[in-house]
C-alpha positions as CSV (number, residue, x, y, z in Angstrom):
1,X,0.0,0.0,0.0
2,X,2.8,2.3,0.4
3,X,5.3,3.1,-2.8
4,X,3.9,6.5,-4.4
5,X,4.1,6.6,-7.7
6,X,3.8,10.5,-9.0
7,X,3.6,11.2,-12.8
8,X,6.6,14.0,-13.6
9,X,9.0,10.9,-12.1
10,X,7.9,8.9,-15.0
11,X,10.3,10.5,-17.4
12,X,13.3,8.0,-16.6
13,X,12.0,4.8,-17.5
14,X,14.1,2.3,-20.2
15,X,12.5,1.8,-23.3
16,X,11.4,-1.6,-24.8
17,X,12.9,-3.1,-27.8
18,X,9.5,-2.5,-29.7
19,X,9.4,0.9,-28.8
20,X,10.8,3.9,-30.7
21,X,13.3,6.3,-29.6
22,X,10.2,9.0,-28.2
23,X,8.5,6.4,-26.3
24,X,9.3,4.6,-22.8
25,X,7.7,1.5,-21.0
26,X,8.6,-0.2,-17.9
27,X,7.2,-3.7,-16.6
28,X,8.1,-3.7,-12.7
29,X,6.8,-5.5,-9.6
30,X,7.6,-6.2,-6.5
31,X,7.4,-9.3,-4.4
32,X,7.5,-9.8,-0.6
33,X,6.2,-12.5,1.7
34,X,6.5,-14.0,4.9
35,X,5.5,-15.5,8.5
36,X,3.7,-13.8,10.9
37,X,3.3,-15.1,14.6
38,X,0.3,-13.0,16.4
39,X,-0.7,-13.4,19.8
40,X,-4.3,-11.0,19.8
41,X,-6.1,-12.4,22.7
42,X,-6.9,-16.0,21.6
43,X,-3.4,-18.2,21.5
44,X,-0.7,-18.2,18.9
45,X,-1.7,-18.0,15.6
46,X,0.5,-18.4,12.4
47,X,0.1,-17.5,9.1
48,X,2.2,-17.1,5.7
49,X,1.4,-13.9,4.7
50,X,2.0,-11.4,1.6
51,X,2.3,-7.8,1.5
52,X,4.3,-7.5,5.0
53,X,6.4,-5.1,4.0
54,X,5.4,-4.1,0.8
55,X,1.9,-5.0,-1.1
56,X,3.1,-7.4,-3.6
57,X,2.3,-5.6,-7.3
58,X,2.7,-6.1,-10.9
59,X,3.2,-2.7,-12.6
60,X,3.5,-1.5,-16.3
61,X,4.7,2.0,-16.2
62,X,5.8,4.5,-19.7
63,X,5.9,8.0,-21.0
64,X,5.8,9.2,-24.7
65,X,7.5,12.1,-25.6
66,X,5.5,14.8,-27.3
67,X,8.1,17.0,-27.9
68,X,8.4,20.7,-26.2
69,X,8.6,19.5,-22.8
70,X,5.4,17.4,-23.3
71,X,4.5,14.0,-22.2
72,X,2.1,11.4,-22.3
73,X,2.5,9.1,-19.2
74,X,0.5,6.3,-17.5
75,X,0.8,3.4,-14.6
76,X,-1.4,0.4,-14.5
77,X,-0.7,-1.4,-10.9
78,X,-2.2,-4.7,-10.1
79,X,-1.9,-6.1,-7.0
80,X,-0.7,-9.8,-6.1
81,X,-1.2,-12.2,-3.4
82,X,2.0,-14.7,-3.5
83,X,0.2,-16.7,-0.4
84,X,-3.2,-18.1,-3.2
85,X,-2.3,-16.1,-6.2
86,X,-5.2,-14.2,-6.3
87,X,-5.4,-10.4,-6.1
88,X,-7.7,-9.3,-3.2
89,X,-7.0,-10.7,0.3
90,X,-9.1,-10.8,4.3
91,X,-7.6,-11.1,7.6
92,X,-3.9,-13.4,8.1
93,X,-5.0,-15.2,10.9
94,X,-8.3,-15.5,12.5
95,X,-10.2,-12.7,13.5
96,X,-12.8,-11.3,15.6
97,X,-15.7,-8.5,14.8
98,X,-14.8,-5.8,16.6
99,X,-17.2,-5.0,19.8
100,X,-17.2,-1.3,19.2
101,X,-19.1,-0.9,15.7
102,X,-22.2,-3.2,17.5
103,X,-22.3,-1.5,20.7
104,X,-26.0,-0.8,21.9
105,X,-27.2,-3.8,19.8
106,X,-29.2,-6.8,21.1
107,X,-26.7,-9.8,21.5
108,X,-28.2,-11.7,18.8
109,X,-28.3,-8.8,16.2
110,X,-24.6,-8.3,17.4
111,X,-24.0,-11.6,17.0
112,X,-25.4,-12.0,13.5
113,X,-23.4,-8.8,12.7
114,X,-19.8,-10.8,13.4
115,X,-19.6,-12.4,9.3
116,X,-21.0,-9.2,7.6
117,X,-18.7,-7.0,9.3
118,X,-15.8,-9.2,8.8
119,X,-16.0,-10.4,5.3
120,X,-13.7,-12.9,3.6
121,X,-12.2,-10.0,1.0
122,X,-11.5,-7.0,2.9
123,X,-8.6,-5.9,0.6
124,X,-9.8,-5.3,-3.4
125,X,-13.1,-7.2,-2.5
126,X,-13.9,-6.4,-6.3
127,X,-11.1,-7.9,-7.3
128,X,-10.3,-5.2,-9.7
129,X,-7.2,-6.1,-11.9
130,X,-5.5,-2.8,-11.2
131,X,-6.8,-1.9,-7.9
132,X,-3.2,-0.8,-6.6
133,X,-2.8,2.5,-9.4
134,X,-4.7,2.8,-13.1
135,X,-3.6,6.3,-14.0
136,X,-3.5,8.4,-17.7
137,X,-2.2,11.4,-17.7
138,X,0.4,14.5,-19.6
139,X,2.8,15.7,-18.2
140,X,4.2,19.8,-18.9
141,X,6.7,22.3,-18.5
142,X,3.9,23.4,-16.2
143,X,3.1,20.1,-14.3
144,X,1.3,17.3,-14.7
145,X,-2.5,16.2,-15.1
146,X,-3.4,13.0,-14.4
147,X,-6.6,10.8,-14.5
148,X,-7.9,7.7,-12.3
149,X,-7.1,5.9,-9.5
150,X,-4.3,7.3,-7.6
151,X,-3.3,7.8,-4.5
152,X,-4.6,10.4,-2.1
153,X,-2.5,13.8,-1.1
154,X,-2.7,13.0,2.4
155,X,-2.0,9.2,2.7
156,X,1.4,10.6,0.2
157,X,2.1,12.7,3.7
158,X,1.6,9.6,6.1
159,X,4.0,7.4,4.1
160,X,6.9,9.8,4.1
161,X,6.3,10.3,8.1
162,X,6.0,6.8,8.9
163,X,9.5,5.2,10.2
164,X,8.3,1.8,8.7
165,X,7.2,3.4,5.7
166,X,3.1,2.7,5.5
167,X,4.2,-1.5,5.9
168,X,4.8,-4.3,8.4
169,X,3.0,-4.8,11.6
170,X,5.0,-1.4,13.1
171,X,3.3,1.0,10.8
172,X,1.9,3.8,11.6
173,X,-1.5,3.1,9.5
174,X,-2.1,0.1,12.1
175,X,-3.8,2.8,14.5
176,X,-4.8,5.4,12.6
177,X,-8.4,4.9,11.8
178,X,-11.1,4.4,14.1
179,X,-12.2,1.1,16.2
180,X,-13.9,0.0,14.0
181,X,-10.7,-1.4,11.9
182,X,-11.0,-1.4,8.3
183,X,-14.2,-0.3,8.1
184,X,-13.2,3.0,9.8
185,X,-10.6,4.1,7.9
186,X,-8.9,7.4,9.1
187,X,-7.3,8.2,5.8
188,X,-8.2,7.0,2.5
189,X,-5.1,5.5,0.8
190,X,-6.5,6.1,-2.6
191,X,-9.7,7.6,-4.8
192,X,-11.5,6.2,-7.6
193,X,-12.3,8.4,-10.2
194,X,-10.0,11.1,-9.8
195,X,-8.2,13.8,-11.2
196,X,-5.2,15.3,-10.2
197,X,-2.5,18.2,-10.6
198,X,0.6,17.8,-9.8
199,X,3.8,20.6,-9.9
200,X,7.8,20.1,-9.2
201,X,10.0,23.0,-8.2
202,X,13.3,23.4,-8.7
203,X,13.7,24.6,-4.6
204,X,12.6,21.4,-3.7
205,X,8.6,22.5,-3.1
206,X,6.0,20.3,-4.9
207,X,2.4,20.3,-4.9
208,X,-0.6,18.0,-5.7
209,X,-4.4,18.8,-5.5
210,X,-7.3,16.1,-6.6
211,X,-10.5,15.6,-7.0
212,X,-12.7,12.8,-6.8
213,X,-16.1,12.1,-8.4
214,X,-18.5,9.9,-7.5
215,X,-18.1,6.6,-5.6
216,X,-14.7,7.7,-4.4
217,X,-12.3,7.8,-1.3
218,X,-13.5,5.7,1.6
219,X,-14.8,1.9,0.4
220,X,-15.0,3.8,-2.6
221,X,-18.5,5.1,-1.5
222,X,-17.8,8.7,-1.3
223,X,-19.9,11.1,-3.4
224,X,-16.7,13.6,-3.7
225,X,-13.1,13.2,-2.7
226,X,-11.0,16.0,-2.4
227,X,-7.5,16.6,-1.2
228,X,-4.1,18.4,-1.8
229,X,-0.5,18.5,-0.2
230,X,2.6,20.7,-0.1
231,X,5.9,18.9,0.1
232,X,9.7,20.2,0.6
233,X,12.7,18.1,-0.3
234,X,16.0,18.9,0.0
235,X,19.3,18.7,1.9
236,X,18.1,15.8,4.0
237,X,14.5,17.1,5.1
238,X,11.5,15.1,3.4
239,X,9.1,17.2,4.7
240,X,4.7,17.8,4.0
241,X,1.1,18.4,5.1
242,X,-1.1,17.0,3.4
243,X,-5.7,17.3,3.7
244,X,-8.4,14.9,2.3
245,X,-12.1,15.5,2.8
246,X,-15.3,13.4,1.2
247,X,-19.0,13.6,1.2
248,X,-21.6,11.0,1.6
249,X,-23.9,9.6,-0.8
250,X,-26.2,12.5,0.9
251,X,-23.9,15.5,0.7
252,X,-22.5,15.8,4.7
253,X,-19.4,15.9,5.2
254,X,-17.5,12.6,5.7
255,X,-13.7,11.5,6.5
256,X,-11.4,14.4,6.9
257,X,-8.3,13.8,7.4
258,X,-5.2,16.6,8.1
259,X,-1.4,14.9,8.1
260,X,1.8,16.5,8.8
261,X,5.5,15.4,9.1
262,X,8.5,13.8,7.1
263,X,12.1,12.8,7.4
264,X,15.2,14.0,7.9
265,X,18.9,12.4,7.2
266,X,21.7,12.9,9.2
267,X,24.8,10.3,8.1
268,X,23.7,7.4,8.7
269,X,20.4,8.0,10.7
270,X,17.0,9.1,9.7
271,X,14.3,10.8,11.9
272,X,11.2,10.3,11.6
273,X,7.8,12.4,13.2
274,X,4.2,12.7,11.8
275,X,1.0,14.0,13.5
276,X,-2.4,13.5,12.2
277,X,-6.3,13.7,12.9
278,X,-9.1,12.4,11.6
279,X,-12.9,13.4,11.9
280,X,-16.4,11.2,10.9
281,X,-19.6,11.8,11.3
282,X,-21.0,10.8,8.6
283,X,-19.4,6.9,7.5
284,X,-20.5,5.5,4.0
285,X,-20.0,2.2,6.3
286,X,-23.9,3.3,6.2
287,X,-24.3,2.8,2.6
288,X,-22.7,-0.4,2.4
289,X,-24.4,-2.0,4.8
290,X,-27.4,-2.9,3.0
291,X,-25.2,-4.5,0.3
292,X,-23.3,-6.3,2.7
293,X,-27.1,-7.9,4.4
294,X,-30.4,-7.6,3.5
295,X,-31.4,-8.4,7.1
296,X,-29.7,-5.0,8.2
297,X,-32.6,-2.8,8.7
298,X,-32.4,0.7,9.7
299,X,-32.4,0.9,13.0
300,X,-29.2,-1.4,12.6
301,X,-27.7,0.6,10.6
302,X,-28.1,3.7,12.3
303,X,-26.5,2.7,15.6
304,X,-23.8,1.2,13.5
305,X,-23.4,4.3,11.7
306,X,-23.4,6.1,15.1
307,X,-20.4,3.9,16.9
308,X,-18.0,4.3,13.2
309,X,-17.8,8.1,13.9
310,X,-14.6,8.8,14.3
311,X,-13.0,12.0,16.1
312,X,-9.2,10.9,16.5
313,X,-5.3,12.3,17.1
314,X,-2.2,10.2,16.2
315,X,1.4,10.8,16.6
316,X,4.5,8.9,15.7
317,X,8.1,9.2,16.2
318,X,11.3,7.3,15.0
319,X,14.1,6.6,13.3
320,X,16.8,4.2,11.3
321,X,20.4,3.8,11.6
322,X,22.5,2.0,8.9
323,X,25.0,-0.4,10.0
324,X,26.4,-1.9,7.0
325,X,24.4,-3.7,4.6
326,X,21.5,-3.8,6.9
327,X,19.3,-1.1,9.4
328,X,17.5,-0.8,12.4
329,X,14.3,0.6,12.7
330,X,12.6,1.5,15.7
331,X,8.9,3.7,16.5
332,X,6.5,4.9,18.8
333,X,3.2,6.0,18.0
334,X,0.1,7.0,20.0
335,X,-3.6,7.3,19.1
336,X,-5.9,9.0,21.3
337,X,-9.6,8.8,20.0
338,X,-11.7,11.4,21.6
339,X,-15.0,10.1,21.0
340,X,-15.5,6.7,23.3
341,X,-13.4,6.6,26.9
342,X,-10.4,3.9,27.3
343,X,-10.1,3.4,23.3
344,X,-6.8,4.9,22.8
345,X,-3.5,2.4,21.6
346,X,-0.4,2.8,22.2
347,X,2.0,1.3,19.1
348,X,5.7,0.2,19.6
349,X,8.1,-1.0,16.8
350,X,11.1,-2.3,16.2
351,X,12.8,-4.2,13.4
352,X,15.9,-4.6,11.1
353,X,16.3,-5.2,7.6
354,X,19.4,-6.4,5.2
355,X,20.0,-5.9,2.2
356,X,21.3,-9.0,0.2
357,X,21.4,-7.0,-3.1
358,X,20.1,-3.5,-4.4
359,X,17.0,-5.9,-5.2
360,X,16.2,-8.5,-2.5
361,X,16.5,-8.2,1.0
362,X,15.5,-9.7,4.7
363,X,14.1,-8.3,7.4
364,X,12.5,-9.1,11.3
365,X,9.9,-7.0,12.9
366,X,8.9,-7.2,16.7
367,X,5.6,-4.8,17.7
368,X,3.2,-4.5,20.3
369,X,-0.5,-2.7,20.1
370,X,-1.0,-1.6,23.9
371,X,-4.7,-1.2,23.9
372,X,-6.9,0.4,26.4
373,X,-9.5,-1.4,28.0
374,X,-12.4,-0.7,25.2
375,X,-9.5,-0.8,22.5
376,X,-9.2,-3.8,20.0
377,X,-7.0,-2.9,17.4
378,X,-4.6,-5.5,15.8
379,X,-1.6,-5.7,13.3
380,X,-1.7,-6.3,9.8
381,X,1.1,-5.3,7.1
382,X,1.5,-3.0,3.8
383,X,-1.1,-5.5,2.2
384,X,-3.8,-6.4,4.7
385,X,-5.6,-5.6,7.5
386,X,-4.9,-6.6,10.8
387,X,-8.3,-7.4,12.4
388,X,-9.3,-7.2,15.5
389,X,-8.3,-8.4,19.4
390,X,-10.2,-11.3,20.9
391,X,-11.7,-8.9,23.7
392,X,-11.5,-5.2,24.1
393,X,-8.3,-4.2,26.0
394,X,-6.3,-7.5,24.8
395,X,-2.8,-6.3,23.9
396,X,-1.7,-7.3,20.3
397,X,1.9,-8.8,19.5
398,X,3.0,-9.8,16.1
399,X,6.8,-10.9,14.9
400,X,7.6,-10.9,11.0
401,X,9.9,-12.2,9.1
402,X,9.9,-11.6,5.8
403,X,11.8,-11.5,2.2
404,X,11.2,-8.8,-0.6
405,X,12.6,-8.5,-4.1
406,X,11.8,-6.3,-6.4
407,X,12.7,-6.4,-10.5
């Protein structure tokens, strides 16, 4: 879910053999797999997994030159699951409905809630064949205009402030959305339907903005996405803030979602900080519901609706050191959700990864979830969600070990 892929860095790519001197295509992916132990409330539980560091992806990327600083580019992205071979993916291990979403419900309606909530596809449960990126666009002396599905402003802020780089079970995406899990998303990774401008200075500034139409942003229900980001690189600082905001089907205001933080390089260590809140009072968990159940009737929904509000503040801190081939990692991060008492996490990380070659390397992660006593949230990776804790206040433990190549 994490590498960002922006148009006006398309203009490098190797040309085919069948392609003439103007034009430029790329076939790329990336691979990564690997065991995860979890403890989250009910045992040990293993699992081969894919996507812990990295979303496994098969990519076809390529420009055409237009002459006079004009471009054509696009990125078709599909996403792969090395564990079944199939491209959309649930839970690793076993999970459990989280409590919160069915709070105020009769037992047996909460209890009947527990496979609609949770269903087997969480990740591309359309199994669309590009569901990672599908972007057209031209690119300008002026900047670039691009068309599809891309990634959002914001989550391009989150990744660049997260020390485990939005994957494995340390990153900071593991806590920020709401207690609901998946379904309560407190950033949308990417919109349907969008459009977006994008510009490059040469004093290191950049700048996107985009807009979503219809059936956008979160569970790709949103009636309009929109979202934009300002962005510094240079001499060591990776630096942004980045803002998303949607609408329901009816027109309130949905998910918005403010990020700020970045990077900086010292030698051979990296710091990392991000800081980021997220607001809900109006989920289009709502407007999936009846598609998810027939038996759902309003009332249900309604008190669902009303427990995946989300009013939230995260914060993360870290940093790497290179020793050698390989590098530590190691985070903190901290979400306080202001809406229900004793739901806040506490998220610790720390891992190492080595490099075998510029292409393939290894790497061990060790976290823990420290969840208050109403908190259930789990640990997934860069290409799945986590789940849920048996019971609300379990603490969640997960160690990876993984291998990722790219070509």
């Amino acid at each position: 879910m994490k590498k960002i892929a922006c148009g006006l860095a398309l203009t490098g790519i190797a040309a085919s053999g069948a392609a003439n001197a103007q034009t430029s295509l790329t076939i790329y992916g990336l691979l990564d797999a690997g065991v995860q132990i979890s403890r989250f409330g009910n045992g040990t539980q293993t699992a081969l997994a894919s996507g812990m560091a990295d979303g496994s992806r098969l990519g076809f990327r390529g420009t055409e030159d237009l002459g006079n600083g004009y471009k054509a580019i696009f990125n078709l992205e599909g996403r792969i699951e090395l564990d079944t071979g199939a491209n959309s993916n649930g839970y690793p291990v076993p999970s459990n409905i989280g409590q919160s979403l069915a709070a105020g419900l009769p037992t047996g309606s909460a209890t009947s809630l527990a496979p609609v909530l949770q269903p087997a596809k969480i990740v591309n449960p359309t199994n669309s064949l590009f569901d990672r990126t599908s972007m057209v666009g031209l690119a300008t002396p002026y900047g670039a205009v691009m068309m599809g599905r891309q990634y959002t402003p914001g989550y391009e802020v989150l990744a660049i402030s997260d020390t485990f780089e939005a994957g494995t079970a340390a990153g900071w995406g593991s806590i920020t959305g709401g207690t609901g899990g998946f379904l309560t998303s407190g950033m949308s990774i990417r919109a349907n339907q969008s459009v977006q401008y994008r510009v490059q200075l040469p004093s290191g500034f950049s700048g996107a903005v985009m807009y979503g139409f219809n059936n956008t942003g979160a569970l790709n229900l949103s009636r309009h996405f929109s979202g934009a980001n300002l962005r510094y690189q240079r001499n060591g600082f990776n630096l942004g803030i980045g803002y998303n905001s949607e609408d329901d089907q009816s027109g309130n205001r949905s998910l918005t979602s403010f990020v700020a933080g970045g990077s900086y390089t010292f030698g051979d260590a990296k710091f990392f900080a991000g800081y980021m809140t997220a607001k809900n009072d109006h989920s289009v968990l709502v407007a999936l519901l009846p598609q998810l159940s027939p038996s759902i009737t309003p009332a249900t929904a309604a008190v669902i609706g009303s427990n995946a509000r989300l009013d939230m503040r995260s914060y993360t801190a870290g940093m790497h050191y290179k020793i050698g081939s390989g590098r530590i990692m190691a985070s903190i991060g901290k979400t306080n959700n202001l809406l229900l008492p004793d739901t806040d996490v506490t998220l610790f990380g720390l891992g190492y990864d080595y490099h075998l070659s510029k292409r393939t390397d290894m790497y061990a992660i060790a976290t823990r979830a420290a969840n208050e006593s109403n908190a259930q949230y789990a640990l997934g990776g860069a290409g799945y969600a986590g789940g849920f804790t048996t019971r609300p206040g379990d603490d969640a433990t997960a160690l990876q070990l993984g291998i990722r190549h790219k070509f």
